[in-house]
C-alpha positions in Angstrom: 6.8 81.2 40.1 9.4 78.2 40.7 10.9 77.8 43.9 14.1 75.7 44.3 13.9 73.6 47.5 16.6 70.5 46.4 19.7 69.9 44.1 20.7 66.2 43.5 24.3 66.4 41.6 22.7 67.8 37.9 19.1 67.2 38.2 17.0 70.2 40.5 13.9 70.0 41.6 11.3 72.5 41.8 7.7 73.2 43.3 5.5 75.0 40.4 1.9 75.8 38.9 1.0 74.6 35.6 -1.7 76.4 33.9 -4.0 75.2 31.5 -4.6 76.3 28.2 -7.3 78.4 28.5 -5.4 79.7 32.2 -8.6 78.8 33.9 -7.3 76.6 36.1 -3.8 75.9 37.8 -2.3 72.5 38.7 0.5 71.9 41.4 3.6 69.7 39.8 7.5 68.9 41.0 9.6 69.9 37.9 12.9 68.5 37.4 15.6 69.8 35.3 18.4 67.5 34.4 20.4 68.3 31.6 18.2 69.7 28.7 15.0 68.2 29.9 12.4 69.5 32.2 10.2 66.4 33.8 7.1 67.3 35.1 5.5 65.4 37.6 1.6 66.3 38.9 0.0 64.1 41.9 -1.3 60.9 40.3 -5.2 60.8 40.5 -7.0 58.6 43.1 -6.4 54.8 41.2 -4.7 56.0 38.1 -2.6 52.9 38.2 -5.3 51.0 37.6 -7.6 52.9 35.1 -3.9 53.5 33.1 -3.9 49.9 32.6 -5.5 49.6 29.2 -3.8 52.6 27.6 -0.2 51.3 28.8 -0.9 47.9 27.0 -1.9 50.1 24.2 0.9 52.1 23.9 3.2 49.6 24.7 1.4 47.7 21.6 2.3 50.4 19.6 5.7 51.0 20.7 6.6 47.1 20.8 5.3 47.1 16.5 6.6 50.8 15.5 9.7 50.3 13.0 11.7 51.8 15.2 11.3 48.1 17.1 12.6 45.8 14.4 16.1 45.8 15.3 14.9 44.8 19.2 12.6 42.0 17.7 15.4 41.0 15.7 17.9 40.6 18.9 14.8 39.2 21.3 14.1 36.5 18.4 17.3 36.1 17.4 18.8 35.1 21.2 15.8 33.4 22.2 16.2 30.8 19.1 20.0 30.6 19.8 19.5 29.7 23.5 16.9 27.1 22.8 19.1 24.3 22.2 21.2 24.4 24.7 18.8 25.2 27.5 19.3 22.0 28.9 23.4 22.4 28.7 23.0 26.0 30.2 20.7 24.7 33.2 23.0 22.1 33.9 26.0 24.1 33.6 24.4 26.8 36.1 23.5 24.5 38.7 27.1 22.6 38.7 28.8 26.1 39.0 26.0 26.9 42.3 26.6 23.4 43.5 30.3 24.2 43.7 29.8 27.6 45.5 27.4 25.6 47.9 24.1 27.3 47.1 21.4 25.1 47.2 18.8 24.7 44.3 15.9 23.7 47.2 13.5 27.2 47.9 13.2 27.4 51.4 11.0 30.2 53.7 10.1 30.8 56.9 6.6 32.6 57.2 7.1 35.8 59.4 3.5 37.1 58.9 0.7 35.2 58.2 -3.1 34.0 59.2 -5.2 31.3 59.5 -8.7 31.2 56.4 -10.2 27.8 58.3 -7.6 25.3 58.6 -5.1 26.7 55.7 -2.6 28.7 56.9 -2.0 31.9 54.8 1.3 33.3 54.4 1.5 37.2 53.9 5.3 37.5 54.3 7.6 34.7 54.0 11.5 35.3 55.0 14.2 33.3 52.4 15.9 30.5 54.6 19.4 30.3 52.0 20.9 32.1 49.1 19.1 30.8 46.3 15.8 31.7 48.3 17.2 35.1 49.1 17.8 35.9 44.8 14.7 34.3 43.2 12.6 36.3 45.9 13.7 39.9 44.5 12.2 39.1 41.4 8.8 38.5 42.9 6.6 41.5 43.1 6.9 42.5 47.0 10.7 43.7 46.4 9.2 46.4 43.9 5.8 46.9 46.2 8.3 47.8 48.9 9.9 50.2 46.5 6.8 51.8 45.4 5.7 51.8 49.4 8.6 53.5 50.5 8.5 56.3 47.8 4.9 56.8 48.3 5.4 57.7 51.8 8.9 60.2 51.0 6.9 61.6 48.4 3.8 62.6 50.7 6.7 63.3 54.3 8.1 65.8 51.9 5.5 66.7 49.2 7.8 65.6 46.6 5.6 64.7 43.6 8.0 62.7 41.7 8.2 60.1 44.0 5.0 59.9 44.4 4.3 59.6 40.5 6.8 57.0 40.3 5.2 55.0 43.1 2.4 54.8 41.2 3.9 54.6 38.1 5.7 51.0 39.9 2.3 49.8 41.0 1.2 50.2 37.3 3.6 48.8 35.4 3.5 45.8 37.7 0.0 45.3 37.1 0.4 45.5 33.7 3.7 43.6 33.2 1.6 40.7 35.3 -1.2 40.8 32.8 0.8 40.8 29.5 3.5 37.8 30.9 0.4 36.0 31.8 -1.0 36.4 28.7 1.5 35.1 27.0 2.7 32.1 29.6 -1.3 30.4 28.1 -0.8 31.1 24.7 2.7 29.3 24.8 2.5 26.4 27.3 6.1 26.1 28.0 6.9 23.3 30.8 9.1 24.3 33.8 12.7 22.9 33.8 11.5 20.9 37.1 8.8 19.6 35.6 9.9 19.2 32.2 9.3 16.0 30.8 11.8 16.9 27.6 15.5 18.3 27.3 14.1 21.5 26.6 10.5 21.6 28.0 7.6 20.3 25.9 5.5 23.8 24.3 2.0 22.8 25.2 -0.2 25.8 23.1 -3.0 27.4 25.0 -4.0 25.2 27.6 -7.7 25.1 29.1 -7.9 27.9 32.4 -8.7 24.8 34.9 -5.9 22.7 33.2 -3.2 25.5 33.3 -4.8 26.3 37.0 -4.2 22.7 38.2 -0.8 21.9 36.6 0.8 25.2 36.2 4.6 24.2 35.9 3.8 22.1 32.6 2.5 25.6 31.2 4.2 28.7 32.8 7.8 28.8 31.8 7.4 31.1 29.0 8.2 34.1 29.2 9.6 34.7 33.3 7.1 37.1 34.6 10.1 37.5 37.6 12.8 38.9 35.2 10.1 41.3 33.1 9.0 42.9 36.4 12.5 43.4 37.3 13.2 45.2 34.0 10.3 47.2 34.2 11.0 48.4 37.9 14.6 49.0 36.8 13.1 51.4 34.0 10.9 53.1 36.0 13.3 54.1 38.1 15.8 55.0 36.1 13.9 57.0 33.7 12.1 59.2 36.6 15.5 59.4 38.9 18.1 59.8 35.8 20.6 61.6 37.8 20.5 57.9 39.7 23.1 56.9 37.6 23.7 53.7 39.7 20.2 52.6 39.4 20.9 50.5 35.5 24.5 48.8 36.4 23.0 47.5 40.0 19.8 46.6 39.0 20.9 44.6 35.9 23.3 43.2 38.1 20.8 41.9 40.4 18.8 40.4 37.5 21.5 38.3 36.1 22.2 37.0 39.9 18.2 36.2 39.9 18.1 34.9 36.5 20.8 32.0 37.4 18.5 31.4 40.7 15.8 30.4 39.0 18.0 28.3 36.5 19.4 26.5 39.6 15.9 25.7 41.2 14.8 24.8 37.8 11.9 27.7 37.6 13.2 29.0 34.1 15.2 28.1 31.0 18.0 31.0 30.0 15.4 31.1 26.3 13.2 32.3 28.8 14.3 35.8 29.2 14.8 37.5 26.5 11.2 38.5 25.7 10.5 39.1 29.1 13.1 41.7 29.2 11.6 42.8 26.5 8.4 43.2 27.6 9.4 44.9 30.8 11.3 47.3 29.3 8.8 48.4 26.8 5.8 48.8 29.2 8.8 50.2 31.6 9.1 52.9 29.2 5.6 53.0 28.0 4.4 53.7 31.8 6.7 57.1 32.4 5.9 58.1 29.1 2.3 58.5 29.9 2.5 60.0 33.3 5.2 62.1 32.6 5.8 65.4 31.0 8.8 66.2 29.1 10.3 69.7 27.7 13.6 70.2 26.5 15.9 72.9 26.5 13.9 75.3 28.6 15.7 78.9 28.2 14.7 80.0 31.0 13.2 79.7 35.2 9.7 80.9 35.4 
């Protein structure tokens, strides 16, 4: 039996059993119907975010090199090779247009919580001190850790399984997006604009661990592991909450605003981007896909 117990403009949610196969055993779930489409959401198991890990990058592998892809490798290519050249022009151009809106390039923070390992001081939670501060640190992981914290906790107050699979499914696709964009950032070797020592950045292939470790800006520009997190928390969200149909506008919104940020403090080049959106849409989508069940056009309530 279903019961009803909320109604969010088309989607409904509803508590149910599953039963397996064999009807031996029954499993608790939150099913949404929205449009056509019944998502089912079951309580994550104890870690899964972690032990999911290698079978996201897999099937993100195999999404990112299906046929179905080509016409997105074409467009991620095709815009990263036509922003190159002018990476310099564009960062210029970026930081002119802050400088006349006064928003300063310099990244300033005031630590609010922190501690003391022997005589370094280690900051836990550091509060932006201007604008620029304020855009570059959405992209960093704690915006989307306070997202997945905060659904965690509604899911559990009101035993609402689909935020508490998507919590998990934000803590996942962090981990993996981290893994992949680091991956990639010591295969390429890409200087930071700040510390670039060429127009463009000098591409420095597969630096040594202690090398990239000691002099990371001459290495980590490619791709921007800020904007592929963003994508991938934007997709996780919006495939799980689809009735949310805010969630897409605002959050690409708030990546272009973080984007230019990091242009004006010289972080990332605009060529930058387009493969880390990418990649966080991809394991984005990858991630619901494989903690989420789909049926459509149910023709009936059970």
């Amino acid at each position: 039996m279903i019961l009803l117990f909320a109604q969010t403009g088309r989607a409904q949610s509803y508590d149910s059993l599953l039963y397996s196969s064999d009807s031996s055993k029954t499993i608790k779930a939150t099913v949404v119907r929205y449009g056509d489409q019944l998502l089912i959401y079951k309580t994550p198991r104890p870690f899964a975010f972690v032990t999911g890990i290698p079978k996201n990058i897999v099937l993100a592998g195999k999404e990112s090199f299906s046929k179905k892809a080509l016409p997105a490798w074409g467009l991620i290519i095709g815009s990263t090779l036509a922003l190159l050249p002018f990476d310099h022009q564009t960062e210029v151009g970026v930081q002119n247009v802050c400088h006349s809106w006064h928003i300063s390039p310099d990244t300033e923070y005031k630590t609010i919580v922190g501690f003391k390992l022997g005589s370094k001081d280690v900051p836990v939670y550091q509060l932006p001190q201007n604008v620029n501060t304020t855009f570059y640190s959405i992209g960093e992981g704690f915006t989307s850790i306070a997202i997945c914290g905060g659904l965690y906790v509604y899911g559990k107050i009101n035993q609402d399984r689909r935020a508490v699979q998507t919590a998990s499914q934000l803590l996942q696709v962090q981990l993996t997006v981290g893994l992949v964009t680091q991956a990639i950032k010591r295969i390429t070797g890409r200087e930071s604009p700040f510390a670039a020592t060429s127009p463009t950045g000098v591409w420095r292939p597969l630096p040594g661990f202690k090398e990239f470790t000691k002099n990371t800006p001459r290495y980590d520009a490619f791709p921007s592991g800020h904007m592929a997190t963003m994508m991938a928390t934007v997709t996780v969200l919006a495939e799980n909450y689809p009735e949310k149909r805010w969630i897409r506008p605002v959050g690409y919104t708030i990546m272009v605003l973080v984007g230019a940020a990091m242009m004006n403090n010289g972080v990332h080049w605009a060529s930058d981007y387009p493969l880390a959106v990418g990649i966080g849409y991809v394991c984005g989508k990858a991630t619901v896909k494989m903690n989420r069940l789909v049926q459509y056009k149910p023709s009936r309530r059970h």
